[in-house]
C-alpha positions as CSV (number, residue, x, y, z in Angstrom):
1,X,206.4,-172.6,128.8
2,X,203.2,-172.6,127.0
3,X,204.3,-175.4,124.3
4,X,205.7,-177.6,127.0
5,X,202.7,-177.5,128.7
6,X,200.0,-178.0,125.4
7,X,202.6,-180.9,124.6
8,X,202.5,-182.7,127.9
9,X,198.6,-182.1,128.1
10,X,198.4,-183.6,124.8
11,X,200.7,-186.6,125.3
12,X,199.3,-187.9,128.8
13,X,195.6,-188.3,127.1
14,X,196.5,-190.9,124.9
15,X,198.1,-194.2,124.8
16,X,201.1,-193.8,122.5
17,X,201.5,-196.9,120.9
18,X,203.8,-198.2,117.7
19,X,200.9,-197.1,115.7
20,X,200.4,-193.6,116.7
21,X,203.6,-192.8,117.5
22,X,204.5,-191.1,114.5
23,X,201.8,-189.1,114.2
24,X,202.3,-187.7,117.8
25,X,205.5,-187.4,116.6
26,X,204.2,-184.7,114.4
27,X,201.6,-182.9,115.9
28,X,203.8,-181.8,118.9
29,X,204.2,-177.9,118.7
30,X,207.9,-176.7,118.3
31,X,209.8,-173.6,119.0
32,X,210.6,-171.1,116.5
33,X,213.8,-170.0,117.6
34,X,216.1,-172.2,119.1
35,X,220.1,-173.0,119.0
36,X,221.1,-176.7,120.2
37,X,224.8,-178.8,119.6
38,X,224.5,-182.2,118.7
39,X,227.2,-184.8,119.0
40,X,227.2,-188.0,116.9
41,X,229.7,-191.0,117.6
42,X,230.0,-193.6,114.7
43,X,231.2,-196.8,115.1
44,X,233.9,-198.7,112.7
45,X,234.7,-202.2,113.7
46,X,237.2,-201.5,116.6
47,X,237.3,-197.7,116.7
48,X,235.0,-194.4,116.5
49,X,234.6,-191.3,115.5
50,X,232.4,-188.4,116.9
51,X,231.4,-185.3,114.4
52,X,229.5,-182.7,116.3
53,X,226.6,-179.9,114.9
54,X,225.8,-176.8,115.8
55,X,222.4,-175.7,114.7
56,X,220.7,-172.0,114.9
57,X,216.7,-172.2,114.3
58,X,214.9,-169.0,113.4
59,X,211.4,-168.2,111.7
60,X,213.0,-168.3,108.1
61,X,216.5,-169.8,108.7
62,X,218.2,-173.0,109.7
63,X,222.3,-172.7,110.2
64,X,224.4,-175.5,110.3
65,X,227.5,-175.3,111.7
66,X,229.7,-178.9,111.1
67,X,233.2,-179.8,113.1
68,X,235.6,-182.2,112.1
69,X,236.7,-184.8,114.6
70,X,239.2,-183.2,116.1
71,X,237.5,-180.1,116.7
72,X,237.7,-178.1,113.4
73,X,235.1,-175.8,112.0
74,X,233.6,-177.8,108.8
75,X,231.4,-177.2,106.3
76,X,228.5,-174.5,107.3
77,X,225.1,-174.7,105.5
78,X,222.5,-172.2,105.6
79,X,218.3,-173.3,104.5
80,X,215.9,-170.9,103.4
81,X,212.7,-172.3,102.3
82,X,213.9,-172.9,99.0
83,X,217.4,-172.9,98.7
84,X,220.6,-174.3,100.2
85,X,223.9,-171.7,100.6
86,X,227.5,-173.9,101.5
87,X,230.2,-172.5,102.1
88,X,233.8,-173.5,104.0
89,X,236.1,-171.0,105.5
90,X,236.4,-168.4,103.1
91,X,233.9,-166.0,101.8
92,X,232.5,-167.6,98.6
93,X,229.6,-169.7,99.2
94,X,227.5,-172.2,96.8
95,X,223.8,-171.9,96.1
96,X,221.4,-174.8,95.3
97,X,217.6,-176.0,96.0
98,X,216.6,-177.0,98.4
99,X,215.6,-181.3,98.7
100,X,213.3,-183.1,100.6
101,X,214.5,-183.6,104.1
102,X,218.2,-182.8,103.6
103,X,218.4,-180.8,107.0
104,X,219.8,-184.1,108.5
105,X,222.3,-184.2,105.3
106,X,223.9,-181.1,106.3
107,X,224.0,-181.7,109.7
108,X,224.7,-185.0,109.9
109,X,222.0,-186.0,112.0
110,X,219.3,-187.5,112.5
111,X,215.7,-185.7,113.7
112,X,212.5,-186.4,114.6
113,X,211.3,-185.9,110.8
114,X,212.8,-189.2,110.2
115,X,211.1,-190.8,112.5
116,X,207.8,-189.5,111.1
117,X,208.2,-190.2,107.7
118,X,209.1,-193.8,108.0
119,X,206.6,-196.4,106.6
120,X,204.7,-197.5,109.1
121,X,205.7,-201.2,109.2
122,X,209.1,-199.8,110.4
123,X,207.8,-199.0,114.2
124,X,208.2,-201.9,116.5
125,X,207.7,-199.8,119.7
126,X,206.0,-196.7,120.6
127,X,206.0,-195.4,124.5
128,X,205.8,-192.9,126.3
129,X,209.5,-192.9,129.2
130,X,211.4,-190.6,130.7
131,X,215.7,-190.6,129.3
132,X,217.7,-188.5,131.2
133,X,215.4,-187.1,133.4
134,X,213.2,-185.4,130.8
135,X,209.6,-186.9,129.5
136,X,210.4,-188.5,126.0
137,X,208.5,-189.8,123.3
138,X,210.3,-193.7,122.7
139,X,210.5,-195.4,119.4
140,X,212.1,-198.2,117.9
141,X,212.4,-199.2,114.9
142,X,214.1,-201.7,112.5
143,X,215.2,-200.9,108.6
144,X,213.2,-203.7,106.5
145,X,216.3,-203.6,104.0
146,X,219.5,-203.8,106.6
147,X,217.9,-204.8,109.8
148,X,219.8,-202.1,111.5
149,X,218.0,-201.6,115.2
150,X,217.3,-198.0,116.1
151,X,216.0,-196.3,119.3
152,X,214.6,-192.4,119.4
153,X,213.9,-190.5,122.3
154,X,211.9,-187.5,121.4
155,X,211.2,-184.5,123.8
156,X,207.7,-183.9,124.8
157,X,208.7,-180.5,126.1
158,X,209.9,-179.4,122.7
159,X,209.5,-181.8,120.2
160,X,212.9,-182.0,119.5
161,X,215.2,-184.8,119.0
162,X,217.4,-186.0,122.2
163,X,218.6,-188.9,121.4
164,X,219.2,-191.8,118.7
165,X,221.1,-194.8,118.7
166,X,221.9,-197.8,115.9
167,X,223.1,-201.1,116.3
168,X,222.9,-204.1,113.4
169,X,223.7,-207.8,114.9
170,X,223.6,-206.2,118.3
171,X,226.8,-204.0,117.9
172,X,226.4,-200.4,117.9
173,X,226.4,-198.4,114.7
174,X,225.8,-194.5,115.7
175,X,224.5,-192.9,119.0
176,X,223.7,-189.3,118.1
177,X,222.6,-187.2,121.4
178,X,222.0,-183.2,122.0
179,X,224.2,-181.7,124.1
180,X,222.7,-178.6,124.8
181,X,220.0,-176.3,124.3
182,X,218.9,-173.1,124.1
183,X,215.4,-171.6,123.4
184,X,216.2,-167.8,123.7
185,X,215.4,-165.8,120.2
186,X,218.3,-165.9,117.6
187,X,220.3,-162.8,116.6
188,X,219.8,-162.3,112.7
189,X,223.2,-161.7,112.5
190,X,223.7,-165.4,112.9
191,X,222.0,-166.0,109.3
192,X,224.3,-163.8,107.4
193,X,226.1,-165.1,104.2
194,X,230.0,-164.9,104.1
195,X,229.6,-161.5,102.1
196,X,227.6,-160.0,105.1
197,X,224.4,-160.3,103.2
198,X,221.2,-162.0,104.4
199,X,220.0,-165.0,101.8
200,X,217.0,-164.6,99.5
């Protein structure tokens, strides 16, 4: 599709480097409309747990469907430009403002965005590789306060987030990875409120 091609165009003219990573980052074009599942797998010592997201992308909307670890429907968010609905499974729902990046809050993943707004001095690596068969935009990264190791593969087709991965002393802390993806236009319905309304 036409994004997919401006995005590969784009990336095979330069040398992506740690230094222009996140701006590339950045100025790849995105889809409007899209609904993807994201699984995330945390790691505790000896055992883990894997939470999974479910997120609906429209023009105005972001939905946020969270499951519990054994399968459960969770919390489900829906972001406006300016505000932030909650609700769990009944019909009323909270309302409050929206924050600065809290789209990965809700979700409980990471994205792309945090890649690009790191500080700079965070970026150890920046490459262009393929992960999984699909042309990715490679990071790594180190937090200057907990040393935790991380590792982002971002799509070149779509900008989107594939995969991330932690680990701090060399032992895995998270691996959060898309599961699937779809780029077909989402029904408004989707972006209703519990009361059948649509938010402000």
């Amino acid at each position: 599709h036409e994004i997919g091609d401006s995005n590969r165009d784009q990336v095979k003219t330069i040398t992506i480097t740690a230094e222009n990573i996140q701006s590339v980052v950045a100025s790849l074009q995105r889809p409007e409309s899209y609904h993807c599942q994201m699984a995330t797998v945390y790691y505790y010592r000896d055992t883990q747990t894997t939470m999974k997201s479910e997120l609906w992308k429209s023009a105005d909307y972001l939905r946020i469907s969270q499951f519990t670890a054994d399968g459960q429907i969770g919390q489900q968010t829906l972001l406006t430009d300016h505000w932030v609905y909650l609700w769990g499974t009944d019909t009323a729902y909270n309302r409050y403002a929206r924050q600065d990046h809290d789209a990965d809050l809700y979700s409980r993943t990471p994205s792309y965005e945090d890649l690009v707004k790191m500080d700079a001095s965070q970026i150890l690596v920046g490459e262009l590789r393929e992960q999984d068969g699909a042309l990715c935009l490679y990071a790594e990264t180190q937090d200057l306060i907990t040393n935790e190791m991380e590792q982002w593969y971002i799509l070149v087709e779509n900008g989107l987030l594939l995969q991330a991965s932690g680990t701090l002393d060399d032992i895995n802390t998270y691996t959060c990875y898309m599961t699937s993806l779809s780029l077909e236009e989402t029904d408004d319905a989707l972006f209703q409120l519990p009361d059948g309304t649509l938010p402000e």
